[in-house]
C-alpha positions in Angstrom: -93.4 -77.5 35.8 -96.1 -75.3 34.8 -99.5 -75.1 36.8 -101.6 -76.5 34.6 -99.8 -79.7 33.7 -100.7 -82.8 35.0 -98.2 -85.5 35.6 -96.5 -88.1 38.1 -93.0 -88.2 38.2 -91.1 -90.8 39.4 -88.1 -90.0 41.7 -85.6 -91.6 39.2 -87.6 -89.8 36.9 -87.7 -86.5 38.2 -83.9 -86.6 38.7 -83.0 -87.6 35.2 -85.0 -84.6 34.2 -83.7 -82.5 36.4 -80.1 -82.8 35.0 -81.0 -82.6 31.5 -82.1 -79.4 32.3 -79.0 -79.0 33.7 -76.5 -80.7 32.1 -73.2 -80.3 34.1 -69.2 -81.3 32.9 -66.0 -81.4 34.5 -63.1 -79.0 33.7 -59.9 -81.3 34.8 -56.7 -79.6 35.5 -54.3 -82.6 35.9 -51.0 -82.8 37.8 -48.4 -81.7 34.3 -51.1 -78.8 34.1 -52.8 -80.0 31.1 -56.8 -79.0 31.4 -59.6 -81.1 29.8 -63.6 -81.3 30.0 -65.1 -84.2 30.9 -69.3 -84.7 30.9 -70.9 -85.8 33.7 -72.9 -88.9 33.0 -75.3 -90.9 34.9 -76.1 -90.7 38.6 -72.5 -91.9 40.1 -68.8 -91.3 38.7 -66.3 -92.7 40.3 -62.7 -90.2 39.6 -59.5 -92.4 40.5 -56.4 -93.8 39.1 -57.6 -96.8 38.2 -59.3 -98.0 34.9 -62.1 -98.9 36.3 -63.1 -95.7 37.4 -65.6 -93.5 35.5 -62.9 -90.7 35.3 -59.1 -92.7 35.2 -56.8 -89.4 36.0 -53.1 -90.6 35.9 -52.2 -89.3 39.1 -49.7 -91.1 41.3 -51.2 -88.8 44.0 -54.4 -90.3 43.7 -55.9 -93.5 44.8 -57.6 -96.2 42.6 -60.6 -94.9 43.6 -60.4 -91.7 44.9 -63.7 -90.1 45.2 -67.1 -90.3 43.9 -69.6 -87.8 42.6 -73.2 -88.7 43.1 -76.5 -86.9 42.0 -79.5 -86.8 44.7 -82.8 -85.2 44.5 -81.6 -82.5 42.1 -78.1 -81.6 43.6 -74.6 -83.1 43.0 -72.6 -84.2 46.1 -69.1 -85.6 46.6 -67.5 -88.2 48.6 -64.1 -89.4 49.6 -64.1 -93.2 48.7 -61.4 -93.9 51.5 -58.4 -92.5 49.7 -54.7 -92.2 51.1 -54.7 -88.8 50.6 -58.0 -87.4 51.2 -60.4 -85.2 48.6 -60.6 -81.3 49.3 -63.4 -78.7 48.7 -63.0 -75.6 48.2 -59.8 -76.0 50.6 -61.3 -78.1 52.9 -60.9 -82.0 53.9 -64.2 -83.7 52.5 -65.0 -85.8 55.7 -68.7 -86.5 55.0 -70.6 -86.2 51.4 -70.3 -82.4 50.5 -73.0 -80.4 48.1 -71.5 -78.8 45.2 -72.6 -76.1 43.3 -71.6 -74.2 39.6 -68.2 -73.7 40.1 -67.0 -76.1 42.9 -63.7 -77.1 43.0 -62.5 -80.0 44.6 -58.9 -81.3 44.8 -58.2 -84.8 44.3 -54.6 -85.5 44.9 -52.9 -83.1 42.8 -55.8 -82.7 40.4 -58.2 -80.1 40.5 -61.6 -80.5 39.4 -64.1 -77.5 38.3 -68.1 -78.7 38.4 -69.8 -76.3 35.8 -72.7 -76.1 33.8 -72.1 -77.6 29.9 -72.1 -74.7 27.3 -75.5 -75.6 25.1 -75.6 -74.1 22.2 -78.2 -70.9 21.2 -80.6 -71.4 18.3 -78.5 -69.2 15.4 -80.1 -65.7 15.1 -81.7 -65.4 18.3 -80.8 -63.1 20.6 -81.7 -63.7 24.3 -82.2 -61.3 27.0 -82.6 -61.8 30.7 -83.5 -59.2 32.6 -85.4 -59.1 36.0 -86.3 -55.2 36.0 -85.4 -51.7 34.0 -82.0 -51.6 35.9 -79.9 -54.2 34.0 -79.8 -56.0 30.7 -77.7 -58.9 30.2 -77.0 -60.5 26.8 -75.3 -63.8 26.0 -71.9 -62.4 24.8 -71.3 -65.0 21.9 -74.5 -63.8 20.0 -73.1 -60.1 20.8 -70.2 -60.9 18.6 -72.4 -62.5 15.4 -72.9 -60.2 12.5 -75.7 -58.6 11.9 -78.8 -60.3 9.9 -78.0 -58.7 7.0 -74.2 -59.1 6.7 -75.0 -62.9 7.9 -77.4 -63.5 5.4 -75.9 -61.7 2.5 -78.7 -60.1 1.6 -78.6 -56.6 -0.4 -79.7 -54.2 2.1 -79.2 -50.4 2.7 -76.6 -49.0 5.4 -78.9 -49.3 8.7 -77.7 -49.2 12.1 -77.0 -52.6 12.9 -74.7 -52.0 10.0 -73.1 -48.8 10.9 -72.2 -50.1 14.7 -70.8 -53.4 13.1 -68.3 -51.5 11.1 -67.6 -49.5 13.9 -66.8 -53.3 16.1 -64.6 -54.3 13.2 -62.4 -50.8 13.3 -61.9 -51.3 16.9 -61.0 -55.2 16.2 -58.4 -54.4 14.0 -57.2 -51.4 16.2 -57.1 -53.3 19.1 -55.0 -56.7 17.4 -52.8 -54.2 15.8 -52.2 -53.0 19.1 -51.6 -56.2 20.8 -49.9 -58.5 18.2 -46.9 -58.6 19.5 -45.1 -60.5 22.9 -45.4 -59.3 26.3 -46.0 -59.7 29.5 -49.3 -60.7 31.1 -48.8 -57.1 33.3 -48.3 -55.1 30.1 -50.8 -57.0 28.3 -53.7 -56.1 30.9 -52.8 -52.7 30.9 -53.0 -51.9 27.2 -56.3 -53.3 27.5 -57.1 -50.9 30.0 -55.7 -48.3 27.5 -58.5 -49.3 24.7 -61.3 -49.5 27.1 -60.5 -45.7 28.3 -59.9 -44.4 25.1 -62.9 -45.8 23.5 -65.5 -45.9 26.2 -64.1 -43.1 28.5 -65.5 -45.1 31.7 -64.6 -43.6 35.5 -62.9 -46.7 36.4 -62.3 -50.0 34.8 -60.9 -53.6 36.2 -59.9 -56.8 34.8 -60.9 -60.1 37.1 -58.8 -63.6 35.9 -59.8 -66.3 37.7 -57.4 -67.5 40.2 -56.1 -71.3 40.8 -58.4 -71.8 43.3 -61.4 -70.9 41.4 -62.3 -67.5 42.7 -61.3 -64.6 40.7 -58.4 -62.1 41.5 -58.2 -58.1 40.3 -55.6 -58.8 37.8 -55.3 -55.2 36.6 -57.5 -52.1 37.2 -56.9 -48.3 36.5 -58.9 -44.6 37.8 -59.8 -42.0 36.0 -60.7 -39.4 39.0 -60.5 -40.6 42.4 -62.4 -43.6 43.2 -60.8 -46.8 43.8 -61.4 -49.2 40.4 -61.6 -52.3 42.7 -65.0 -50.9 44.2 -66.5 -52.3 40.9 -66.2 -55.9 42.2 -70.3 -58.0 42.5 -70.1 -61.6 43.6 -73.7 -61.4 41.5 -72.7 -59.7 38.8 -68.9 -61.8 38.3 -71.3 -65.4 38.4 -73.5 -64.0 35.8 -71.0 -62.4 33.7 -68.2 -65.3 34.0 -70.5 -68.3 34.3 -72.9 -67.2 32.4 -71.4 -66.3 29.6 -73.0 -62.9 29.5 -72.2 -59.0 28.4 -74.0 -56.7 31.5 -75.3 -53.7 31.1 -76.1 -52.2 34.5 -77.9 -48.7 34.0 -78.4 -47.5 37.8 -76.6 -50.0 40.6 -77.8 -47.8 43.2 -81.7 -49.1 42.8 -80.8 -52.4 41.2 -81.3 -55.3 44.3 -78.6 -57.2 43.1 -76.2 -54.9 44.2 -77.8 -55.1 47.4 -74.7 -56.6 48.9 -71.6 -54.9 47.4 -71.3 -51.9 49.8 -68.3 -50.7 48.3 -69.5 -50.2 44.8 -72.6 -48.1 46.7 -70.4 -46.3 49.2 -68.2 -44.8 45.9 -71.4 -43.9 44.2 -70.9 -45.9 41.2 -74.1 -46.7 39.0 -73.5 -47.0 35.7 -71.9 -50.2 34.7 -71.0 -52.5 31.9 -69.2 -55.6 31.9 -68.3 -58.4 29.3 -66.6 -62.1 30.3 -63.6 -62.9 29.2 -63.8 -66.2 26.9 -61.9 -68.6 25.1 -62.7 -72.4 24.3 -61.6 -73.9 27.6 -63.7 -71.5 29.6 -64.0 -68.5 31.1 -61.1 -67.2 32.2 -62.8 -63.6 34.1 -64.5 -60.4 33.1 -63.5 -56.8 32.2 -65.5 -54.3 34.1 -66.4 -49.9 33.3 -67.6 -48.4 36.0 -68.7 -44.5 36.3 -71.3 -42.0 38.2 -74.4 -40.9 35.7 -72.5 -37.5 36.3 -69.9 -38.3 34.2 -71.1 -41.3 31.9 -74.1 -43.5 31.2 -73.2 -46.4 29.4 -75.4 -47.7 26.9 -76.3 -50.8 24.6 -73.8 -50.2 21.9 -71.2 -49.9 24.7 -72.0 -53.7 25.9 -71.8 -54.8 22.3 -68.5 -53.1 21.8 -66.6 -54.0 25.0 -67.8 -57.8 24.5 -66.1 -57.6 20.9 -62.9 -55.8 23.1 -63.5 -58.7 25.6 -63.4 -61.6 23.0 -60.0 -60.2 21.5 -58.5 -59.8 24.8 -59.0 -63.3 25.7 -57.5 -64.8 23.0 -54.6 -62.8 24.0 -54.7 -63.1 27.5 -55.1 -66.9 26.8 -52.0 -66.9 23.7 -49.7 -65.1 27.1 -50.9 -68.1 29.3 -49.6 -70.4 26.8 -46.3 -68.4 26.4 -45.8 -68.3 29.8 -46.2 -72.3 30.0 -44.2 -73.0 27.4 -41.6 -71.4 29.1 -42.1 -72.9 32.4 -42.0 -75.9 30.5 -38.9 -75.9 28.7 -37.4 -73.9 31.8 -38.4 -77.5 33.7 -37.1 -79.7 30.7 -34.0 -78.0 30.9 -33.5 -78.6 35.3 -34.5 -82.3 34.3 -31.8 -82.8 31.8 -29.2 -80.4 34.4 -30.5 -82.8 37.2 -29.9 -86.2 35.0 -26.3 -84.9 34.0 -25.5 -84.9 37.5 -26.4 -87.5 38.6 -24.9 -89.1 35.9 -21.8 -88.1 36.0 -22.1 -89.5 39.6 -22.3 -93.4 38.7 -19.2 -95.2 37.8 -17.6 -94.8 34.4 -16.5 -98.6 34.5 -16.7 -101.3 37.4 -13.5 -102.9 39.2 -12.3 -106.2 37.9 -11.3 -108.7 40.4 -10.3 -112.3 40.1 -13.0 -114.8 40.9 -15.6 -112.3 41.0 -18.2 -111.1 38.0 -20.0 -107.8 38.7 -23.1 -106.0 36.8 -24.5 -103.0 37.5 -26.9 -100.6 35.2 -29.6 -97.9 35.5 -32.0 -96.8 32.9 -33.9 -93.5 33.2 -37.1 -92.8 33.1 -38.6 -89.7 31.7 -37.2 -87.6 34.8 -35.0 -87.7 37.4 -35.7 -89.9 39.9 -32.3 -89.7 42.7 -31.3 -93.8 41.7 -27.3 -93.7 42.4 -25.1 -96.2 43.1 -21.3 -97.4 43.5 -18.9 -100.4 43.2 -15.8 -100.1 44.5 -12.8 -101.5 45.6 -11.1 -100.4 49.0 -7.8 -98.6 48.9 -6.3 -101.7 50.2 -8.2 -103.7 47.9 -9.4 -105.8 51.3 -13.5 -105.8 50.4 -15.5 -105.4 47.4 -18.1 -102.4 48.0 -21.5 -102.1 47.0 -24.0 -98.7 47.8 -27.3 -98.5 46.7 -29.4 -95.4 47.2 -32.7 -94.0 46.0 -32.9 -90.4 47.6 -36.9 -88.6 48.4 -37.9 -86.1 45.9 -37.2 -85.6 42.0 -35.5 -82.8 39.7 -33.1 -80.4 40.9 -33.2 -81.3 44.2 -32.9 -85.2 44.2 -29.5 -85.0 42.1 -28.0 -82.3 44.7 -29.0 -84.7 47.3 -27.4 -87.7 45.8 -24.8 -85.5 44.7 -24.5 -85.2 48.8 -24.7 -88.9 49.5 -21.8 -89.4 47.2 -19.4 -87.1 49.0 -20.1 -88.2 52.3 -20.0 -91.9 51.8 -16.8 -91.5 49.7 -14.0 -91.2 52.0 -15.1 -93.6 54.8 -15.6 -96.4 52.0 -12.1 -96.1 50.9 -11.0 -95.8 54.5 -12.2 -99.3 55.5 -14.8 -98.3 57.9 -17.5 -100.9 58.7 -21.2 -100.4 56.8 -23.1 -99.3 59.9 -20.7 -97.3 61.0 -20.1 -95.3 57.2 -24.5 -95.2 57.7 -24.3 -93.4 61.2 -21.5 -90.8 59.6 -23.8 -90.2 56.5 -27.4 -90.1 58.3 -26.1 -87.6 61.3 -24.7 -85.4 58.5 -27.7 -85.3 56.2 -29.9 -84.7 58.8 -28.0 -81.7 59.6 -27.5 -79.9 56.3 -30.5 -80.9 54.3 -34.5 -80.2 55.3 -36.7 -82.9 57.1 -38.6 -84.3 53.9 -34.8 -84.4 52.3 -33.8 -88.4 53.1 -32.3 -91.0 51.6 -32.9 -95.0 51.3 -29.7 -97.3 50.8 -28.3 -100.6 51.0 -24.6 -101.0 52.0 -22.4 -104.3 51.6 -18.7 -105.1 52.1 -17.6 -108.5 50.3 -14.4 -109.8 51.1 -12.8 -111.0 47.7 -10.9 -114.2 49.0 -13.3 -115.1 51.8 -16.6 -114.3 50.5 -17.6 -112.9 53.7 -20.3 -110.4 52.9 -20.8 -107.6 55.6 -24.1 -105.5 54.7 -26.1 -102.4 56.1 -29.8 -101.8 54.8 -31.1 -98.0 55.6 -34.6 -98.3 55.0 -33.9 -99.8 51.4 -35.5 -103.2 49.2 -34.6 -106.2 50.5 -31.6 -107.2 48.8 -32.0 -110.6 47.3 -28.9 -113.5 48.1 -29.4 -116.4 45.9 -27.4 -119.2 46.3 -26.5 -121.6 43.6 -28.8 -124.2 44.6 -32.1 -122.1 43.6 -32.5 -121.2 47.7 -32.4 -117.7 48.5 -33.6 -115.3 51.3 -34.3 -111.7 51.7 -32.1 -109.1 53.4 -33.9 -106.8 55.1 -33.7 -103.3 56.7 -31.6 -103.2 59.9 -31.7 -99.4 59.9 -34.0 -96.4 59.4 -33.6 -94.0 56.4 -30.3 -92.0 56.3 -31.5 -88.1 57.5 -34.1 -89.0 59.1 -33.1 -88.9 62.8 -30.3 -86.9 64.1 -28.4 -90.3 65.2 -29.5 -93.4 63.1 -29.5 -97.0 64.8 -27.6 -99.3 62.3 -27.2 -103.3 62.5 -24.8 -104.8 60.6 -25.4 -108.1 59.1 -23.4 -110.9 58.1 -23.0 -113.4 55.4 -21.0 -115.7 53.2 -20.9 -116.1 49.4 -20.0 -118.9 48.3 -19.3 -120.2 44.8 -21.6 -119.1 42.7 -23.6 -117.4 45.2 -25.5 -114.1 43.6 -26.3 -110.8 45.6 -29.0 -108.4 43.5 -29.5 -105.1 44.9 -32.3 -103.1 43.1 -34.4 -100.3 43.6 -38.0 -99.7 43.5 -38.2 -98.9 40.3 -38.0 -103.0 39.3 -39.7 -104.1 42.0 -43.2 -101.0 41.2 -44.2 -100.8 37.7 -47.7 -101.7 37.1 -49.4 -104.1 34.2 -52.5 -102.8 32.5 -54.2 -104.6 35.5 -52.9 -102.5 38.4 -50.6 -105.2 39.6 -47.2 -104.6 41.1 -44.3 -106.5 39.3 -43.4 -107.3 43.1 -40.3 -108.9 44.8 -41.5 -112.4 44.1 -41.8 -112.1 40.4 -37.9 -110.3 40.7 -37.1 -113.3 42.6 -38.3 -115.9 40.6 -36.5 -114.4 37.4 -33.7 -114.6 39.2 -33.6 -118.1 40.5 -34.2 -119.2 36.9 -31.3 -117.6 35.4 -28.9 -118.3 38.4 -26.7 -120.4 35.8 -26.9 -117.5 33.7 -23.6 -115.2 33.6 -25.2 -111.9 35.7 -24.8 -110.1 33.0 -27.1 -112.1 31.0 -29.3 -112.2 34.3 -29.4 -108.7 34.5 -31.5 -108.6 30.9 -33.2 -111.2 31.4 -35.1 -109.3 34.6 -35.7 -105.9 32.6 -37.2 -108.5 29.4 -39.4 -110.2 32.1 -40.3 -106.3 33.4 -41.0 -105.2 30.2 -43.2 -108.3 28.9 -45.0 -107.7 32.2 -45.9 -104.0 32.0 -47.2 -104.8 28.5 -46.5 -101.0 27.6 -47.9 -99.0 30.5 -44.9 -96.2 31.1 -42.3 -96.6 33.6 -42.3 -94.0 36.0 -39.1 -94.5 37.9 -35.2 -94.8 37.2 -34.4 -98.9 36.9 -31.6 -99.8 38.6 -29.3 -103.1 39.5 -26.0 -103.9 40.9 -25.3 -107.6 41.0 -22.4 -109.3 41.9 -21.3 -113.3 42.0 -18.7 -115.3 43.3 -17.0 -117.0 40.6 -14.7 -119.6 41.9 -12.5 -120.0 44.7 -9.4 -117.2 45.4 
């Protein structure tokens, strides 16, 4: 506020004022990679996974509500709201309310967040300079690259100046995207840009900076033409005004300008003539491109800035179009391990389930959009004395999930077929897992034995859902874990349990995948819901059953995505053998 104004401000006041001076956005970079801006309104936002937060960021890493950004007395602060797995800044837990500034990133569970200011527009025509003293000049880049008055207004005018170095832009435009229209690597990319800036500016040393993923900025690429080392050129101050400011940088002595108070490397090598330009496309600033050289061998000037902001803008675009390459590659690099995963573990579940007199038997798994490590078997013993049923939902997703159930399959195979008892086939298979596959590598699974002309059901739960017996009466009870995870300790401690099936009895193994989808309200389908379903279809054959919980699943979700495989094995005694 100027001195002669008079006025009382409020503090609510004052603050509003304050950030519409300053207006600031959010540059989102979620957990598939896909980036978006997001404005920053009011004086709280909530970020979380639910709806009811200011900023709803589908990220299974992140809690409902995950953190909150709040603005106070001019400066905006963030909190961790509680969350199960904690907000970062800059690296760093956020244990108490942390300030941010321009640039600030902070990491809520697999999402990064990037505070910056919101990109206002300039009035058209005007050209803006900031510039403390004699030593530097900046102008905003994105007026650099406007046409001259005349060419803009289309107004009949003689050849001038402004004219003359326009055409001159436009030659080196078309040089330069001759140059670079075609594919390549990032690396090859950066230097050919180095190649333009040397031929046309003839600079001592030159660098590209691309911003890193943790929001500082990396020397990407960066070339000498005498002896001097290019990385010297480097200026916290100069690379926030550049990048963040949008801003071409003409520096005409370093050695006398203050802000270069603090880089003793660009002093010690003697370096005072500089110009740089950022590196810009519409999602932000991605770095800067920076000439460097002693007055001995090059002053830059003016018409330098201009052109190596119109070399800038072009090499963005490109630098940008090789990003997207890059990810679309990763991409379908990814699609193709998903779809190699789900083949696998695929061709791992039975072709067709074992028929056996007085018994009906259902089993099913629908995918999700991945690969999620949902296996399962029904099988009848060599000697055809018990009925087997595994159930398994292995850690992890992709590649590494199907080579793991992949491994659970092997191991299990034999000692099933064998006859050996359920807590005894979970001992073999956890002590071997734990063995050959890392610590985070484990697998959840429910084990049962059913004797065909008894009914005698023997079972083994390893960390896994309750399995669900249901008699035919409507009563039914829950069988729980008697054993941890398989792989997670070198020798497990497995109980086996004991039941009977009688007629028309049902046993429902499932995974997590029924029992975790969420409604548009948040809400868990649950084990109770799962358990009602099934208690009012219990005269219903099992397979009919079976449908009936994936209708009453999907009526409940009311569309929200699944995000886990699906999968049921049922089975039902029948009548008496």
């Amino acid at each position: 506020m100027e001195s002669h104004a008079v006025e009382v401000y409020d503090m609510q006041t004052m603050t509003k004022t304050l950030r519409q001076a300053s207006p600031m956005s959010l540059h989102v970079v979620t957990t598939d990679g896909s980036p978006f801006d997001h404005a920053l309104e009011g004086d709280s936002f909530v970020i979380g996974r639910s709806s009811k937060a200011d900023l709803t960021v589908p990220d299974r890493s992140m809690s409902r509500m995950h953190a909150r950004l709040y603005f106070d007395n001019g400066v905006w602060y963030v909190e961790d709201l509680g969350s199960r797995n904690g907000t970062l800044l800059g690296g760093r837990p956020v244990n108490d309310p942390a300030r941010l500034g321009h640039g600030s990133v902070v990491q809520v569970g697999s999402t990064s967040i990037t505070l910056r200011e919101a990109t206002r527009p300039s009035p058209s025509g005007v050209r803006k300079e900031t510039s403390s003293d004699s030593h530097t000049i900046f102008r905003s880049a994105a007026e650099l690259l406007q046409a001259p008055e005349e060419i803009r207004t289309d107004s009949v005018t003689p050849m001038g100046e402004g004219l003359r170095r326009y055409a001159d832009r436009l030659r080196l435009l078309t040089e330069v995207n001759l140059a670079l229209d075609r594919v390549m690597s990032l690396e090859d990319l950066l230097e050919l840009i180095l190649d333009r800036a040397f031929e046309h500016f003839g600079p001592e040393d030159a660098a590209i900076y691309l911003r890193n993923d943790k929001g500082g900025y990396d020397c990407a690429a960066s070339r000498s033409g005498g002896q001097g080392d290019p990385r010297t050129l480097f200026s916290t101050n100069l690379m926030e005004q550049v990048v963040e400011g949008g801003q071409a940088a003409l520096v005409l002595d370093a050695q006398t300008d203050e802000r270069f108070n603090e880089a003793m490397s660009l002093l010690d090598a003697g370096v005072r003539s500089l110009v740089a330009a950022p590196l810009q496309d519409p999602d932000g600033a991605l770095g800067l491109i920076v000439l460097g050289s002693r007055l001995t061998v090059r002053q830059f000037d003016e018409d330098d800035m201009e052109l190596l902001a119109s070399l800038a803008s072009v090499a963005a675009m490109r630098i940008r179009n090789v990003h997207l390459a890059e990810e679309a590659a990763e991409r379908r690099r990814l699609e193709q391990e998903v779809a190699l995963a789900r083949e696998i573990q695929v061709s791992l579940l039975p072709d067709a389930l074992p028929e056996v007199e007085g018994w009906d038997i259902a089993a099913g798994n629908i995918p999700s959009r991945g690969v999620s490590g949902d296996f399962f078997k029904v099988e009848l013993r060599h000697d055809e004395s018990e009925i087997v049923l595994m159930l398994s939902d292995v850690s992890g997703k992709g590649i590494g999930a199907s080579l793991l159930t992949a491994s659970l399959e092997a191991l299990s195979a034999g000692p099933i077929h064998d006859g050996v008892a359920p807590e005894d086939i979970f001992d073999s298979v956890s002590h071997l897992l734990f063995e050959r596959t890392p610590p985070e590598k484990y697998a959840t699974s429910f084990l049962a034995a059913v004797d065909p002309k008894t009914g005698v059901l023997r079972y083994c739960n390893a960390g896994h859902n309750p399995a669900l017996l249901l008699r035919a009466n409507g009563d039914f009870e829950w069988l729980e874990s008697t054993g941890m995870p398989l792989g997670i300790l070198p020798a497990g401690e497995f109980t086996a349990g004991e039941r009977v099936l009688e007629v028309n009895d049902t046993l429902v193994l499932y995974t997590d995948g029924i029992t975790e989808p969420e409604n548009p309200e948040e809400e868990e389908y649950g084990q109770d819901r799962l358990g009602e379903v099934c208690v009012k279809n219990r005269s219903e054959p099992i397979g009919e059953m079976m449908s009936a919980i994936e209708e009453d699943l999907y009526h409940f979700v009311r569309g929200v995505p699944f995000l886990d495989d699906r999968t049921l094995v049922l089975i039902r005694r029948l009548e008496e053998s």
